[in-house]
DSSP file (Angstrom, degrees, kcal/mol; ACC not computed):
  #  RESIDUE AA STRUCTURE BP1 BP2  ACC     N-H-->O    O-->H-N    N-H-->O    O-->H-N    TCO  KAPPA ALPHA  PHI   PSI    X-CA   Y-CA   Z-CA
    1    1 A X              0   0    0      0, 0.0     3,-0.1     0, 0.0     4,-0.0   0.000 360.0 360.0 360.0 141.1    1.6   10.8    3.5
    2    2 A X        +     0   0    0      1,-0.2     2,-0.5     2,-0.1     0, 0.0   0.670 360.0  19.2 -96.6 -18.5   -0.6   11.8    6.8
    3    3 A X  S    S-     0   0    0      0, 0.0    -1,-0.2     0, 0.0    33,-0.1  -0.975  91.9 -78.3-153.4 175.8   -2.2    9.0    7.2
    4    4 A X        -     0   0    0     -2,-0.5     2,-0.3    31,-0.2    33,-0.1  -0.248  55.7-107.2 -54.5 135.9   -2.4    5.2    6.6
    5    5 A X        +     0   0    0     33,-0.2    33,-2.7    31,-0.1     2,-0.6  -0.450  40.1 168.7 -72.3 140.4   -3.9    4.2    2.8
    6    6 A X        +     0   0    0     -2,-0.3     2,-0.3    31,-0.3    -1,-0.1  -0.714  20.8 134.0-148.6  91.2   -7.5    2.6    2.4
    7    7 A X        +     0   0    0     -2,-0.6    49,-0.0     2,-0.1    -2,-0.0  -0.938  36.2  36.8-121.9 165.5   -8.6    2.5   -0.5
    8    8 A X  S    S-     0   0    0     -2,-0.3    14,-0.3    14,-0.1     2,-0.2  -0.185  90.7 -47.9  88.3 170.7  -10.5   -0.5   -2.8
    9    9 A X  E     -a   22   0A   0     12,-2.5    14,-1.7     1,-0.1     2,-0.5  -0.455  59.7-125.1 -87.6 124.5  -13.3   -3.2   -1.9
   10   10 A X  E     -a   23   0A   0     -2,-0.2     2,-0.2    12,-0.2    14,-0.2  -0.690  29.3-172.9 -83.7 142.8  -12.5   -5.0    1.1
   11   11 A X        -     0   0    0     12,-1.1    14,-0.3    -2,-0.5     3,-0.1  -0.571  26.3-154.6-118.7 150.7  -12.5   -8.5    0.8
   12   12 A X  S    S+     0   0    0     -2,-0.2     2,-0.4    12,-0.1    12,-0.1   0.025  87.0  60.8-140.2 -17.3  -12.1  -11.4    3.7
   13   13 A X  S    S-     0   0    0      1,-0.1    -2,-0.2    10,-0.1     0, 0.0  -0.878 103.4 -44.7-135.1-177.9  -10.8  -13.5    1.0
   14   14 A X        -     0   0    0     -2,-0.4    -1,-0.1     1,-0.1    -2,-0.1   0.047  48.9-120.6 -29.8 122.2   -7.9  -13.7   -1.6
   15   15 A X        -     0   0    0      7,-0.1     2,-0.3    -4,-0.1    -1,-0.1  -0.281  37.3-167.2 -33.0 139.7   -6.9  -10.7   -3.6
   16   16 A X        -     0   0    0      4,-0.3     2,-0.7    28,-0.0     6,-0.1  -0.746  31.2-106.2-138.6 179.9   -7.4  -11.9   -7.3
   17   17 A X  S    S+     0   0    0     -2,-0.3    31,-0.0     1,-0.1    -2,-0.0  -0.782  73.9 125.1 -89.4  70.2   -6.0   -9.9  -10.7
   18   18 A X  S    S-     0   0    0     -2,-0.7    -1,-0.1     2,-0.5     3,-0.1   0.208  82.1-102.0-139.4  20.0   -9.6   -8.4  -11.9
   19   19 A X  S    S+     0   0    0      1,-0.2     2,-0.4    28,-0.1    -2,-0.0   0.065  90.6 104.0  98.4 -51.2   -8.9   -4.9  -12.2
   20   20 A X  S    S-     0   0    0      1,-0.1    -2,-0.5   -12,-0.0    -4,-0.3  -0.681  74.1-117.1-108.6 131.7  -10.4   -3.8   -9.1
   21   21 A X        +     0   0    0     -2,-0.4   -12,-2.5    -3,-0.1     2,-0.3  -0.495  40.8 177.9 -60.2 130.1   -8.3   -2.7   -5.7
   22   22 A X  E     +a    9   0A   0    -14,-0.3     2,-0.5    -2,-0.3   -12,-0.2  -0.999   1.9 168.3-138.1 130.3   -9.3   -5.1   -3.3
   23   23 A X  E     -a   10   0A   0    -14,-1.7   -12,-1.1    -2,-0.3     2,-0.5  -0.980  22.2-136.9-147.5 177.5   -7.9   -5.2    0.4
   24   24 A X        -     0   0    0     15,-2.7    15,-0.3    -2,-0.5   -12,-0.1  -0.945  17.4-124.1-119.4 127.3   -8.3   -6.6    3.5
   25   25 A X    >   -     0   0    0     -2,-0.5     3,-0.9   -14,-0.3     5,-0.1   0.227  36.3 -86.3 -98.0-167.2   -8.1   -5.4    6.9
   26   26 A X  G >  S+     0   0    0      3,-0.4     3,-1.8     1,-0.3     6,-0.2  -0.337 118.0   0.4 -94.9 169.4   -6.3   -6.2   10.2
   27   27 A X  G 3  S-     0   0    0      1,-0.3    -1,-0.3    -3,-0.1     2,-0.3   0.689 119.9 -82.5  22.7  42.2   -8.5   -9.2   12.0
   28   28 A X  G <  S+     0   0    0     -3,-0.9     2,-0.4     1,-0.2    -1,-0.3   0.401  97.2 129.5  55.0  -7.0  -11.4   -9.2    8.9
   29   29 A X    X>  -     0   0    0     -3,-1.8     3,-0.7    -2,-0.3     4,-0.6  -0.533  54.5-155.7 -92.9 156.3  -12.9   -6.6   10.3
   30   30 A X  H >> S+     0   0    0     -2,-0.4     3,-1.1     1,-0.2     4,-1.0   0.814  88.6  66.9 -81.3 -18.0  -13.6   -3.5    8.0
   31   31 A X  H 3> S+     0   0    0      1,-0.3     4,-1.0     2,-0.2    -1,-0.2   0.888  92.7  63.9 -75.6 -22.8  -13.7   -1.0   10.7
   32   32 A X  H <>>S+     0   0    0     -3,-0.7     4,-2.1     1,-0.2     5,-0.6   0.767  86.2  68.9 -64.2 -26.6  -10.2   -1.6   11.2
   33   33 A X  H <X5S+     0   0    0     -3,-1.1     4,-2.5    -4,-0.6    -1,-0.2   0.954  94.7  54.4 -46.4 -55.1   -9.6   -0.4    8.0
   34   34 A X  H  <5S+     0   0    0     -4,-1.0     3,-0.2     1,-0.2    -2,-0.2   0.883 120.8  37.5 -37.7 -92.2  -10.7    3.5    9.0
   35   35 A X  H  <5S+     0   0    0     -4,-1.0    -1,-0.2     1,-0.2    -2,-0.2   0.400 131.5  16.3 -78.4  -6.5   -8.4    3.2   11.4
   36   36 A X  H  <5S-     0   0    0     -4,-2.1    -1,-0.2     1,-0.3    -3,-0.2   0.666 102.4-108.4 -95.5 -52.2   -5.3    1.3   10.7
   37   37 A X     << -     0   0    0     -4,-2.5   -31,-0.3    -5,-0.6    -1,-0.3  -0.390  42.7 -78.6 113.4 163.8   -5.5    1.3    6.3
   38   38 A X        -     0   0    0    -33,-2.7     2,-0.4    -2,-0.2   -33,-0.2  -0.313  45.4-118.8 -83.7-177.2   -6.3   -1.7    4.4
   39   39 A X        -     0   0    0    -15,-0.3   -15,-2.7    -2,-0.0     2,-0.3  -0.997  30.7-171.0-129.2 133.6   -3.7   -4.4    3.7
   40   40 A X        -     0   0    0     -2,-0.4   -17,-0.1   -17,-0.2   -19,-0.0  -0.999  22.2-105.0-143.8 131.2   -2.9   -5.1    0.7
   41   41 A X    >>  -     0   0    0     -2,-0.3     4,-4.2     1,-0.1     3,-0.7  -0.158  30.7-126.8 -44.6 137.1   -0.7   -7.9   -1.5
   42   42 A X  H 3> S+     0   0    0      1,-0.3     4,-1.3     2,-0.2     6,-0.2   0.732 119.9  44.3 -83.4  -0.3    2.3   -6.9   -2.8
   43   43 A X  H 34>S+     0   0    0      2,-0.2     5,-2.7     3,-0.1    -1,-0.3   0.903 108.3  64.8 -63.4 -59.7    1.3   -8.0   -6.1
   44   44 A X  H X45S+     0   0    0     -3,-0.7     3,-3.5     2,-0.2    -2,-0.2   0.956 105.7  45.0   8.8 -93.4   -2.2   -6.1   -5.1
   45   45 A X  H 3<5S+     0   0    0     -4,-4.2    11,-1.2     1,-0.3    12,-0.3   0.794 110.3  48.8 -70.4 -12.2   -0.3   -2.8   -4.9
   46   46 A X  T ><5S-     0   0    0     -4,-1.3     3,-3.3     9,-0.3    -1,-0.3   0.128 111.6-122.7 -74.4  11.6    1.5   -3.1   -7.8
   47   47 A X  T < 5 -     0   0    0     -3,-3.5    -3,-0.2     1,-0.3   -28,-0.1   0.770  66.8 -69.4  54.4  14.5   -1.8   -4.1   -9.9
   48   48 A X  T 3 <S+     0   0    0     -5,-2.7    -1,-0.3     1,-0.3     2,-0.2   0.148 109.3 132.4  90.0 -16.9   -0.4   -6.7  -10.7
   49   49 A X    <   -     0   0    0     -3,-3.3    -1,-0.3    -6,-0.2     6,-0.1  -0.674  29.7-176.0 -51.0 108.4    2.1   -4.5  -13.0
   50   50 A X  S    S+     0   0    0     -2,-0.2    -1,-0.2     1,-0.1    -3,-0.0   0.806  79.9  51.2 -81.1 -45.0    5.7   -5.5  -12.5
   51   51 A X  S    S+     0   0    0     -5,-0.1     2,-0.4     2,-0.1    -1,-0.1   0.358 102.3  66.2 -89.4   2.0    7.3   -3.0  -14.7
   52   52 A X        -     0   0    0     -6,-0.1     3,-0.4    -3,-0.1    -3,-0.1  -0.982  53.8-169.0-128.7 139.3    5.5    0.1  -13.2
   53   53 A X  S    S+     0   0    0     -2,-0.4    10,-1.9     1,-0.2    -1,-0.1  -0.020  75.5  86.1-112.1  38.6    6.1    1.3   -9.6
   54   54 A X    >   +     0   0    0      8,-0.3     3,-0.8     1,-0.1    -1,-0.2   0.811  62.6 144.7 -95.8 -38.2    3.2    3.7   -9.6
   55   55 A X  T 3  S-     0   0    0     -3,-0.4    -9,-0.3     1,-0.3   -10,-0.1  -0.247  74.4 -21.6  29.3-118.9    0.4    0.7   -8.4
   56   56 A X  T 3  S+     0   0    0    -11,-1.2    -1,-0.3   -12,-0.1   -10,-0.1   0.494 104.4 117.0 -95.7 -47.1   -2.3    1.7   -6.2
   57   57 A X  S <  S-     0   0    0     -3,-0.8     3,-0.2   -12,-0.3     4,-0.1  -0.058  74.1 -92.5 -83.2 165.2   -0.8    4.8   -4.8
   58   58 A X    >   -     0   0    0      1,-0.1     3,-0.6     2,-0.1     2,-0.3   0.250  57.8 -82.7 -42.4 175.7   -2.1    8.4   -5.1
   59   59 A X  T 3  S+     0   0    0      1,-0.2    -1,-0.1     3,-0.0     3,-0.1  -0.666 123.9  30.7 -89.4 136.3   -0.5   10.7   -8.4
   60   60 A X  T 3  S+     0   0    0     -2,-0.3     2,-0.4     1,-0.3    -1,-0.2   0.309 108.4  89.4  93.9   1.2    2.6   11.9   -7.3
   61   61 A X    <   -     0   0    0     -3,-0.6    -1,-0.3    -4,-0.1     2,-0.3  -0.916  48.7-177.3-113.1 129.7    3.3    9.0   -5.1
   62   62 A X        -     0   0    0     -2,-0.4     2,-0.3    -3,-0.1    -8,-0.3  -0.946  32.2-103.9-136.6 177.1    5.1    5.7   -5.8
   63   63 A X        -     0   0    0    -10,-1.9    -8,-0.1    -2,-0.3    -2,-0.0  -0.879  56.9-103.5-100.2 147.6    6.1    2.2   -3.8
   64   64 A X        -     0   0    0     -2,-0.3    -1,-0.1     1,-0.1     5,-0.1   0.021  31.4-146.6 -72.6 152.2    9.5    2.5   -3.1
   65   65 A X        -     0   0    0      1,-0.2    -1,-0.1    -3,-0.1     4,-0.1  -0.268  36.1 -91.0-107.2-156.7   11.7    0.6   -5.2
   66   66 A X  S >> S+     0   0    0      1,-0.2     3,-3.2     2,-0.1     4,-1.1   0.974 126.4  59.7 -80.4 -45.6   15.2   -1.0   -3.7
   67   67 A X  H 3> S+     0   0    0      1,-0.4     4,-1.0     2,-0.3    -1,-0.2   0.588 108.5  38.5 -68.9 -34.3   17.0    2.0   -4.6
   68   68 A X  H 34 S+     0   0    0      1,-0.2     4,-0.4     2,-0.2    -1,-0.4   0.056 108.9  71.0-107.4  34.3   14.8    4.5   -2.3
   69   69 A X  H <4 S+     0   0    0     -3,-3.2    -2,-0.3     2,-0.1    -1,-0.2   0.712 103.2  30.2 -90.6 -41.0   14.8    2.1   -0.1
   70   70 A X  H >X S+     0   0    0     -4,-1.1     4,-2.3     3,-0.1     3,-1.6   0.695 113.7  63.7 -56.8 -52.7   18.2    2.3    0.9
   71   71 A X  G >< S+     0   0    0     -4,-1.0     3,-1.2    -5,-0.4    -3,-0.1   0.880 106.6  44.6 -57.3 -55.0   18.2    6.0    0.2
   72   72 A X  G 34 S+     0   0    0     -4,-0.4    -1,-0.3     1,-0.3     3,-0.2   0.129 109.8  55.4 -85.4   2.9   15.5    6.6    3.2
   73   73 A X  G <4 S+     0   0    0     -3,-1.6    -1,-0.3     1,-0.1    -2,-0.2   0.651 101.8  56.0 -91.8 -32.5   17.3    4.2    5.7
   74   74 A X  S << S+     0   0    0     -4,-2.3     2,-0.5    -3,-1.2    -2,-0.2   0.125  87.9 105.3 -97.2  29.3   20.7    6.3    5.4
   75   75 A X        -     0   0    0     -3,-0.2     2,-0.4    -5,-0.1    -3,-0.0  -0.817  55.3-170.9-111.7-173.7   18.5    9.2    6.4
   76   76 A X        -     0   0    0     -2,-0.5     2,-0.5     2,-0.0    -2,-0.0  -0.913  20.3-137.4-146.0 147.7   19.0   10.5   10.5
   77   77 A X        -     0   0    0     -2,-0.4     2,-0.6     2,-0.0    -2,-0.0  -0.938  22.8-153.6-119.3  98.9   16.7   13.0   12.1
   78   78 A X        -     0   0    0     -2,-0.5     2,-0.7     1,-0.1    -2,-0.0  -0.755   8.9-152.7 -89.6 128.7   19.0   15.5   14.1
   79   79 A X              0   0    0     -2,-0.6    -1,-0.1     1,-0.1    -2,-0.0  -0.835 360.0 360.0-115.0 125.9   17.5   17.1   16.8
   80   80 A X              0   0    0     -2,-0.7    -1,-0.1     0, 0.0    -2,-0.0   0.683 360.0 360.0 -97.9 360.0   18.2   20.7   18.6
């Protein structure tokens, strides 16, 4: 991903289980959203869904589970 996600209704208050992506943005304000991404519960990006790691993100995209979580810390950027 190129840039930070913002998607769903922003909200100033609680994220609730109603179907709809809801987030919130850094100091309530929405404009921060553009530039930063929303924020969102981790409950929130999983859609409330335990059993599926797809949530909220785009097709072809998923939230990292422990397992590529590890794998993408053991990686090293070698430079020439």
């Amino acid at each position: 991903m190129t840039k930070n996600m913002n998607v769903g209704l922003f909200k100033n208050t609680k994220q609730q289980n109603n179907s709809i992506v809801e987030k919130t943005c850094y100091n309530n304000d929405s404009t921060n959203c553009i530039v930063y991404g929303g924020l969102y519960t981790f409950d929130e990006v999983m859609m409330y869904d335990c059993l599926s790691n797809q949530g909220i993100c785009p097709e072809c995209w998923h939230v990292a589970t422990k397992e590529t979580g590890k794998s993408s810390s053991n990686c090293t950027t070698t430079r020439t």
